[in-house]
Structures are given as C-alpha cells and as structure tokens.
C-alpha positions as CSV (number, residue, x, y, z in Angstrom):
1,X,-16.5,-3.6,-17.9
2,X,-18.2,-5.7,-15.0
3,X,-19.4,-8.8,-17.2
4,X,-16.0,-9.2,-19.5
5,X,-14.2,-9.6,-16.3
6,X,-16.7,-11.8,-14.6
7,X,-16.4,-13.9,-18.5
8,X,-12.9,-14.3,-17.8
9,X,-13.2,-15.7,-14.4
10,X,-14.3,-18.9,-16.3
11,X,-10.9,-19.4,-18.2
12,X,-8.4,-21.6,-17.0
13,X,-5.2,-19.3,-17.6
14,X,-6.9,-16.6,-16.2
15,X,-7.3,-18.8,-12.8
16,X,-4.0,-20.1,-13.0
17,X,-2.7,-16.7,-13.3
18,X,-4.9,-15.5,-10.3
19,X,-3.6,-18.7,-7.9
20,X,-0.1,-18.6,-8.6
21,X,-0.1,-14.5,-8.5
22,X,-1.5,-14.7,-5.2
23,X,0.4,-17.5,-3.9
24,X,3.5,-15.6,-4.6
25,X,2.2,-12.3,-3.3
26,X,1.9,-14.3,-0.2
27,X,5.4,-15.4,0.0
28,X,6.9,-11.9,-0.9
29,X,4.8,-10.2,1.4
30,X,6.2,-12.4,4.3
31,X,9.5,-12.2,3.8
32,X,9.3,-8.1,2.3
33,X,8.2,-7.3,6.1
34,X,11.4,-9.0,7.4
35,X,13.7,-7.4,4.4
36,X,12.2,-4.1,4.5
37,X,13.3,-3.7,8.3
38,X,16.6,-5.3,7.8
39,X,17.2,-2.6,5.2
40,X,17.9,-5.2,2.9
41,X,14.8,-4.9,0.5
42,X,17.0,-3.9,-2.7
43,X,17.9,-8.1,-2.5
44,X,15.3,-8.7,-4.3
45,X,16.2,-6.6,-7.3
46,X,19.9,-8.0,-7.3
47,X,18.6,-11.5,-7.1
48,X,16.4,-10.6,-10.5
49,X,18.9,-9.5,-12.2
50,X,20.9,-12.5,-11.1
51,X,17.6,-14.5,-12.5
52,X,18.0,-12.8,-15.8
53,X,21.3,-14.2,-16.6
54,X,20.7,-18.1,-14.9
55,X,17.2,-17.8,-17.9
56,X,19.3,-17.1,-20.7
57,X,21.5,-19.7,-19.8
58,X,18.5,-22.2,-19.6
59,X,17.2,-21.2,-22.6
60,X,20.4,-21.2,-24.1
61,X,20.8,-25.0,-23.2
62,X,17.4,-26.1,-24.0
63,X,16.7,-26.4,-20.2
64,X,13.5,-25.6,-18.2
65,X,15.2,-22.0,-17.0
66,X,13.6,-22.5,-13.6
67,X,16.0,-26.1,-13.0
68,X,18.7,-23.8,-13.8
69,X,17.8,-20.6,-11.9
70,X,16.7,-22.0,-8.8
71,X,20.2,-23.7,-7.4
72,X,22.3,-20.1,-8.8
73,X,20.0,-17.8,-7.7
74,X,20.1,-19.3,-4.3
75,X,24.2,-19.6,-4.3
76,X,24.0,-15.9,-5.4
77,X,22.2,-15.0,-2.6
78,X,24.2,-16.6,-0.2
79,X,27.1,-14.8,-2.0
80,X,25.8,-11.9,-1.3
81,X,25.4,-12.4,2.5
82,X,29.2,-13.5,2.7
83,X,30.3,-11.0,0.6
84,X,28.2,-7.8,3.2
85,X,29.4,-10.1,6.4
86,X,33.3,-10.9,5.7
87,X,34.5,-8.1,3.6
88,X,34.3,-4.0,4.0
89,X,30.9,-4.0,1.2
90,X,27.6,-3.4,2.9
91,X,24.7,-5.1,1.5
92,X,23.6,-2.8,-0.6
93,X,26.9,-2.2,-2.1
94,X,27.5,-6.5,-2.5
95,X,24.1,-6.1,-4.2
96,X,24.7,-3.4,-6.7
97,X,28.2,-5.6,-7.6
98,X,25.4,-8.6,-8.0
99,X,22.7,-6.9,-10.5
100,X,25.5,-5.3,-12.8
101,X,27.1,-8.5,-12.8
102,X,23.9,-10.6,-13.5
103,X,22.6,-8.3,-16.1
104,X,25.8,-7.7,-17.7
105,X,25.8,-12.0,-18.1
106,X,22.2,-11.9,-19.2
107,X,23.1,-9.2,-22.2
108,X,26.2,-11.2,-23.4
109,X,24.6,-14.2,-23.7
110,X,21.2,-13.0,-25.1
111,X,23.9,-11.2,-28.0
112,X,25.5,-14.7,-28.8
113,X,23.0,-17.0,-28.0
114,X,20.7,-16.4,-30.5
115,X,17.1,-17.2,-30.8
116,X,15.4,-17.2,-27.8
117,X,15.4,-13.1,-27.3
118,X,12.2,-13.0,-27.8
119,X,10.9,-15.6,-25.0
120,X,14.1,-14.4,-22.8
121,X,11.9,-10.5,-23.2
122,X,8.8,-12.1,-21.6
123,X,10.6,-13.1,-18.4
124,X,12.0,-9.5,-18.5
125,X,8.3,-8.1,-17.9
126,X,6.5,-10.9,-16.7
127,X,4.2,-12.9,-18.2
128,X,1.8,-14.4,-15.7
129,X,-1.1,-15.1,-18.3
130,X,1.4,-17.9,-19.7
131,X,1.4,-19.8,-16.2
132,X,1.5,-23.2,-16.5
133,X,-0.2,-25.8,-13.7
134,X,3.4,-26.7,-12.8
135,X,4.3,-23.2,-11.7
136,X,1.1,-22.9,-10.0
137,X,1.9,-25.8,-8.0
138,X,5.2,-24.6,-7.4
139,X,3.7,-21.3,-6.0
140,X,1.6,-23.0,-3.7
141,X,4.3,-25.0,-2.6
142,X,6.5,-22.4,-1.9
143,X,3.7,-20.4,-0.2
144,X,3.3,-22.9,2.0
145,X,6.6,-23.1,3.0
146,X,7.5,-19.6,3.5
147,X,4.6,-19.6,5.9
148,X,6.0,-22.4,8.0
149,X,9.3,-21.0,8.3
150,X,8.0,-17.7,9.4
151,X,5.9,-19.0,11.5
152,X,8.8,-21.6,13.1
153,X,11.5,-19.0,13.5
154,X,8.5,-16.1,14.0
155,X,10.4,-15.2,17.5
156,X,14.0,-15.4,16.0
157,X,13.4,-13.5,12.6
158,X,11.9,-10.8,15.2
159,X,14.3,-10.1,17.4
160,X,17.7,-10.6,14.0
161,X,15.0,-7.7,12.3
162,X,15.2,-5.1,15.2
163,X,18.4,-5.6,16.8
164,X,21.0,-8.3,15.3
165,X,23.7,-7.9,17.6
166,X,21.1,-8.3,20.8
167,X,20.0,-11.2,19.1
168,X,23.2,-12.7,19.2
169,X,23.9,-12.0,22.6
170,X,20.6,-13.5,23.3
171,X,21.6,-16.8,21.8
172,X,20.2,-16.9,18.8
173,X,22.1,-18.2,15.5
174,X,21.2,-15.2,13.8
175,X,23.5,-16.6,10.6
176,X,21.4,-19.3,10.2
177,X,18.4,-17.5,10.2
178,X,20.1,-14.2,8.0
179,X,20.6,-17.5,5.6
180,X,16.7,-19.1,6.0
181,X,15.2,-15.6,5.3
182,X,17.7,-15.4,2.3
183,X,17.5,-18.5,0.7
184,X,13.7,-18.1,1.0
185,X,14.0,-14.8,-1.0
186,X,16.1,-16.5,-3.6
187,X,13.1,-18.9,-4.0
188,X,10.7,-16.3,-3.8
189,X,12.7,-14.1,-6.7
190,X,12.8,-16.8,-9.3
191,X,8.8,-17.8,-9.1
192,X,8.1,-14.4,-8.7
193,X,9.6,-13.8,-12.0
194,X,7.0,-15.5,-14.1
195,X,4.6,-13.2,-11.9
196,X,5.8,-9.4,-12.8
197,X,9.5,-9.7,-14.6
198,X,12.6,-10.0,-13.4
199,X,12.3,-5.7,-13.8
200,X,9.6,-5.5,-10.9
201,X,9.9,-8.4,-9.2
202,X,11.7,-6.3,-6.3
203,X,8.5,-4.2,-6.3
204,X,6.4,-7.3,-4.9
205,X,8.5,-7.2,-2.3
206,X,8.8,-3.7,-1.4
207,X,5.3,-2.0,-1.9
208,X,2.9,-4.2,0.3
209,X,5.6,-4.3,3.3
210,X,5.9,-0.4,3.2
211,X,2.1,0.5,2.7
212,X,1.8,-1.6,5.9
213,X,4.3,-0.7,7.8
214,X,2.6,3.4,7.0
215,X,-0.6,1.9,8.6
216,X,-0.4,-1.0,11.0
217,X,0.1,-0.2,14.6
218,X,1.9,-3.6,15.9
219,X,4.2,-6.2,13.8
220,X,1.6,-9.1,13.3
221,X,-0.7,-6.7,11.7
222,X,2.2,-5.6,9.6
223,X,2.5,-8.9,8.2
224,X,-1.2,-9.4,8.1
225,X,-1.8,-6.0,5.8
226,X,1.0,-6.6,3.9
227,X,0.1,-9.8,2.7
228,X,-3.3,-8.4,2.0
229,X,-1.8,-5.5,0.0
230,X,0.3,-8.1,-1.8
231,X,-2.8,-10.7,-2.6
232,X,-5.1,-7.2,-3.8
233,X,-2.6,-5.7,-6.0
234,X,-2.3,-8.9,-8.3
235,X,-5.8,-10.3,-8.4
236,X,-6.9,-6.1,-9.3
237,X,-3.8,-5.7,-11.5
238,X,-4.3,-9.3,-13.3
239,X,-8.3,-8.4,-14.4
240,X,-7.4,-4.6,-15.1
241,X,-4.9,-6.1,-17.2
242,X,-6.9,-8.5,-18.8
243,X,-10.2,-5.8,-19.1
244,X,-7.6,-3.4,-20.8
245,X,-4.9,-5.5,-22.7
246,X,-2.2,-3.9,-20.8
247,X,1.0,-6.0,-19.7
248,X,0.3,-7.5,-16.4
249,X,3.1,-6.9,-14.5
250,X,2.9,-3.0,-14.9
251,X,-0.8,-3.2,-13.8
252,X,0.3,-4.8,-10.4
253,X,3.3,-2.7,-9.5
254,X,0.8,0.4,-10.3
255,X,-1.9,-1.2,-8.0
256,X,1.0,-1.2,-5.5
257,X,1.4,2.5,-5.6
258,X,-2.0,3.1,-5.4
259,X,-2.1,1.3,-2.1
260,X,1.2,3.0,-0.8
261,X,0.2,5.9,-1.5
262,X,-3.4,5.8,0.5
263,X,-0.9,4.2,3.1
264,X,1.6,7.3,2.7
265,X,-1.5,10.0,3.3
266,X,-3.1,8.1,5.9
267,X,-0.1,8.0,7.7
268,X,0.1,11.4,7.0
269,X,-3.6,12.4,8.5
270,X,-3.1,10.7,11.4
C-alpha cells in the first residue's frame, strides 16, 4: 500500500490536490475556531447550499461558477447576519431559511437547465482530484489572507467570540468584525467546495475546531491543533482515497471523525 501512494506523490493532480486541500483546511480551521464559539458553525452548511444554487446558475450561463458564486455567496452571507441581527430569527433559524432556499434554487434549475447535471453532481461531493492550478492559487491566496486578518483583528475576534455585548462596551465595532469573519467564511465556503462538496463542506469547518477545542488547554493552541487536524484530515483522506478509489471528500470528513473522536475520549480520560 506504501509504494502506490509514495507513486502518486509524483503526479501533478495528486499535488495540486494536496496544496489546495491543505490550503483550504487552513482557512476553515481559522475561522471554524471563531464560528464554533460563536455558535454559529451551521453557516457554513447554509452558505453551501447557497453555493449549490449560484453553480448551477454558472453552469447554466456558460460561466466559470466560481465568478458567479463568489459575489452571491458573500451577499448571502451578509444576509444572513442582517436577517439574525434586525429581525426576531436567530442565526440558526436565518440559516435554515438560507439552505432550503439555496437548495430549493439549485433543484429547479438543475430540472430546467439541462445538461450540465452531471458536472453540477461533482460539486455536490467534491472533487478535489479535478483541481486546476488556478484554484490552487486561489487557495493559497485565500489562506493567506484569512491568516492576516485573524492575525490583525486576533484581539477583537477574541473578545466578539466570548462575550459580544462586553465587546461593544469595550469599544470595539463588533459589526464590522461579525461582517470580516463572515465574509471570510463566504470565501472560505465556495473554495472549499471544490475540496469536499457543497454536502460536507460545513464538516471542514466544524470537526478540526471541535477535536481541538476537546484537547487544547488555552485559545492559541486551539487554533494551532485545529488547523493541524484540518491540514491531517485532507492530506490522510486525499491518499486513502487515492490508495482505495473511494470519493475524496468522504475519506476526509471520516478522517475528521476519527480525530474527534480520539479528541472526544481523551477529553473523556482526563
């Protein structure tokens, strides 16, 4: 089993696959920590489903779906933020209204568009063998900046996490920074895609942030161990794929679940 995965180190799709995956494990790592805590982790499923629908447009156009995902998604997501601030819905209810709308636009389009079901499937599941350079620039890209922004407004996403309303008191625009950490979700979301599907996308998000928060024993190392969970789970679930012929994006949430749940009975032990 060893030498065919050490053979398909030495493809180029494989090690697009692994630079992208782990660039975007990065990102949703970061910004899972800050989600998790702010009990609003379920975004990243509504923002998928939101994804679904902007792709089937795309493809329905003839347009790159990222150039058409990328600006809705992100409008979405700030919907969804007005929508639990200004009206009687909490988030989680703004974001169940959000994935039945966005799947329920993905379906009718996919049953009158015609002829792209089958490459609208793959962004269902994931597909992250099919990477192209462009996306793995992208991922880097975005990597990059989700890691500057955290590491800019480290003290203010902190403080809006654990306590909002002292935040505010403290001085600190925690609207502006609710809309930073969501617009870099939105981001996140529609690159992730490509990584697991726009099914388990929210999974990427979740798992690594949980396991860590199980385990670590102050918030930096949460971060730290989370991204480390993140990075593990897709480079193990990208060549246990690849050994086994199984679909990539299952591999990597299961990989997840393996670590959460050594996280889960550690915590337990201890």
């Amino acid at each position: 089993m060893i030498s065919p995965i050490i053979d398909a180190l030495h493809y180029a799709f494989i090690q697009r696959a692994l630079l992208a995956g782990c660039f975007v494990a990065v990102s949703c790592a970061f910004l899972g920590v800050f989600l998790v805590l702010r009990r609003f982790a379920m975004i990243g499923d509504g923002l998928a489903h939101v994804s679904f629908a902007t792709i089937a447009i795309g493809l329905v156009l003839n347009i790159t779906p990222v150039f058409v995902s990328v600006p809705l998604v992100v409008l979405a997501s700030l919907g969804v933020l007005k929508l639990s601030d200004r009206s009687m819905l909490y988030g989680d209810a703004a974001i169940g209204l959000l994935s039945a709308m966005g799947v329920a636009t993905g379906i009718l389009i996919a049953s009158v568009g015609g002829g792209f079901n089958i490459d609208l499937f793959s962004y269902l599941f994931g597909n992250i063998l099919s990477i192209s350079p462009a996306e793995v620039w992208l991922s880097v890209l975005l990597s990059l900046l989700v890691i500057g922004v955290v590491k800019f407004f480290y003290h203010d996403l902190f403080a809006v996490s654990f306590d909002e309303d002292h935040a505010r008191v403290s001085g600190i625009r925690a609207g502006f920074i609710n809309r930073v950490l969501i617009i870099l979700t939105a981001l996140t979301v529609v690159l992730g895609i490509k990584v697991v599907g726009t099914m388990l996308v929210s999974s990427l998000i979740i798992f690594p942030a949980v396991s860590a928060l199980f385990v670590a024993r102050n918030f930096k190392a949460v971060i730290l161990l989370a991204t480390l969970f993140a990075v593990l789970s897709v480079i193990v679930g990208i060549l246990i794929s690849y050994a086994f012929n199984l679909p990539s994006g299952a591999a990597i949430v299961y990989v997840n679940f393996v670590f959460f749940a050594g996280a889960f009975f550690f915590r337990g032990r201890s």
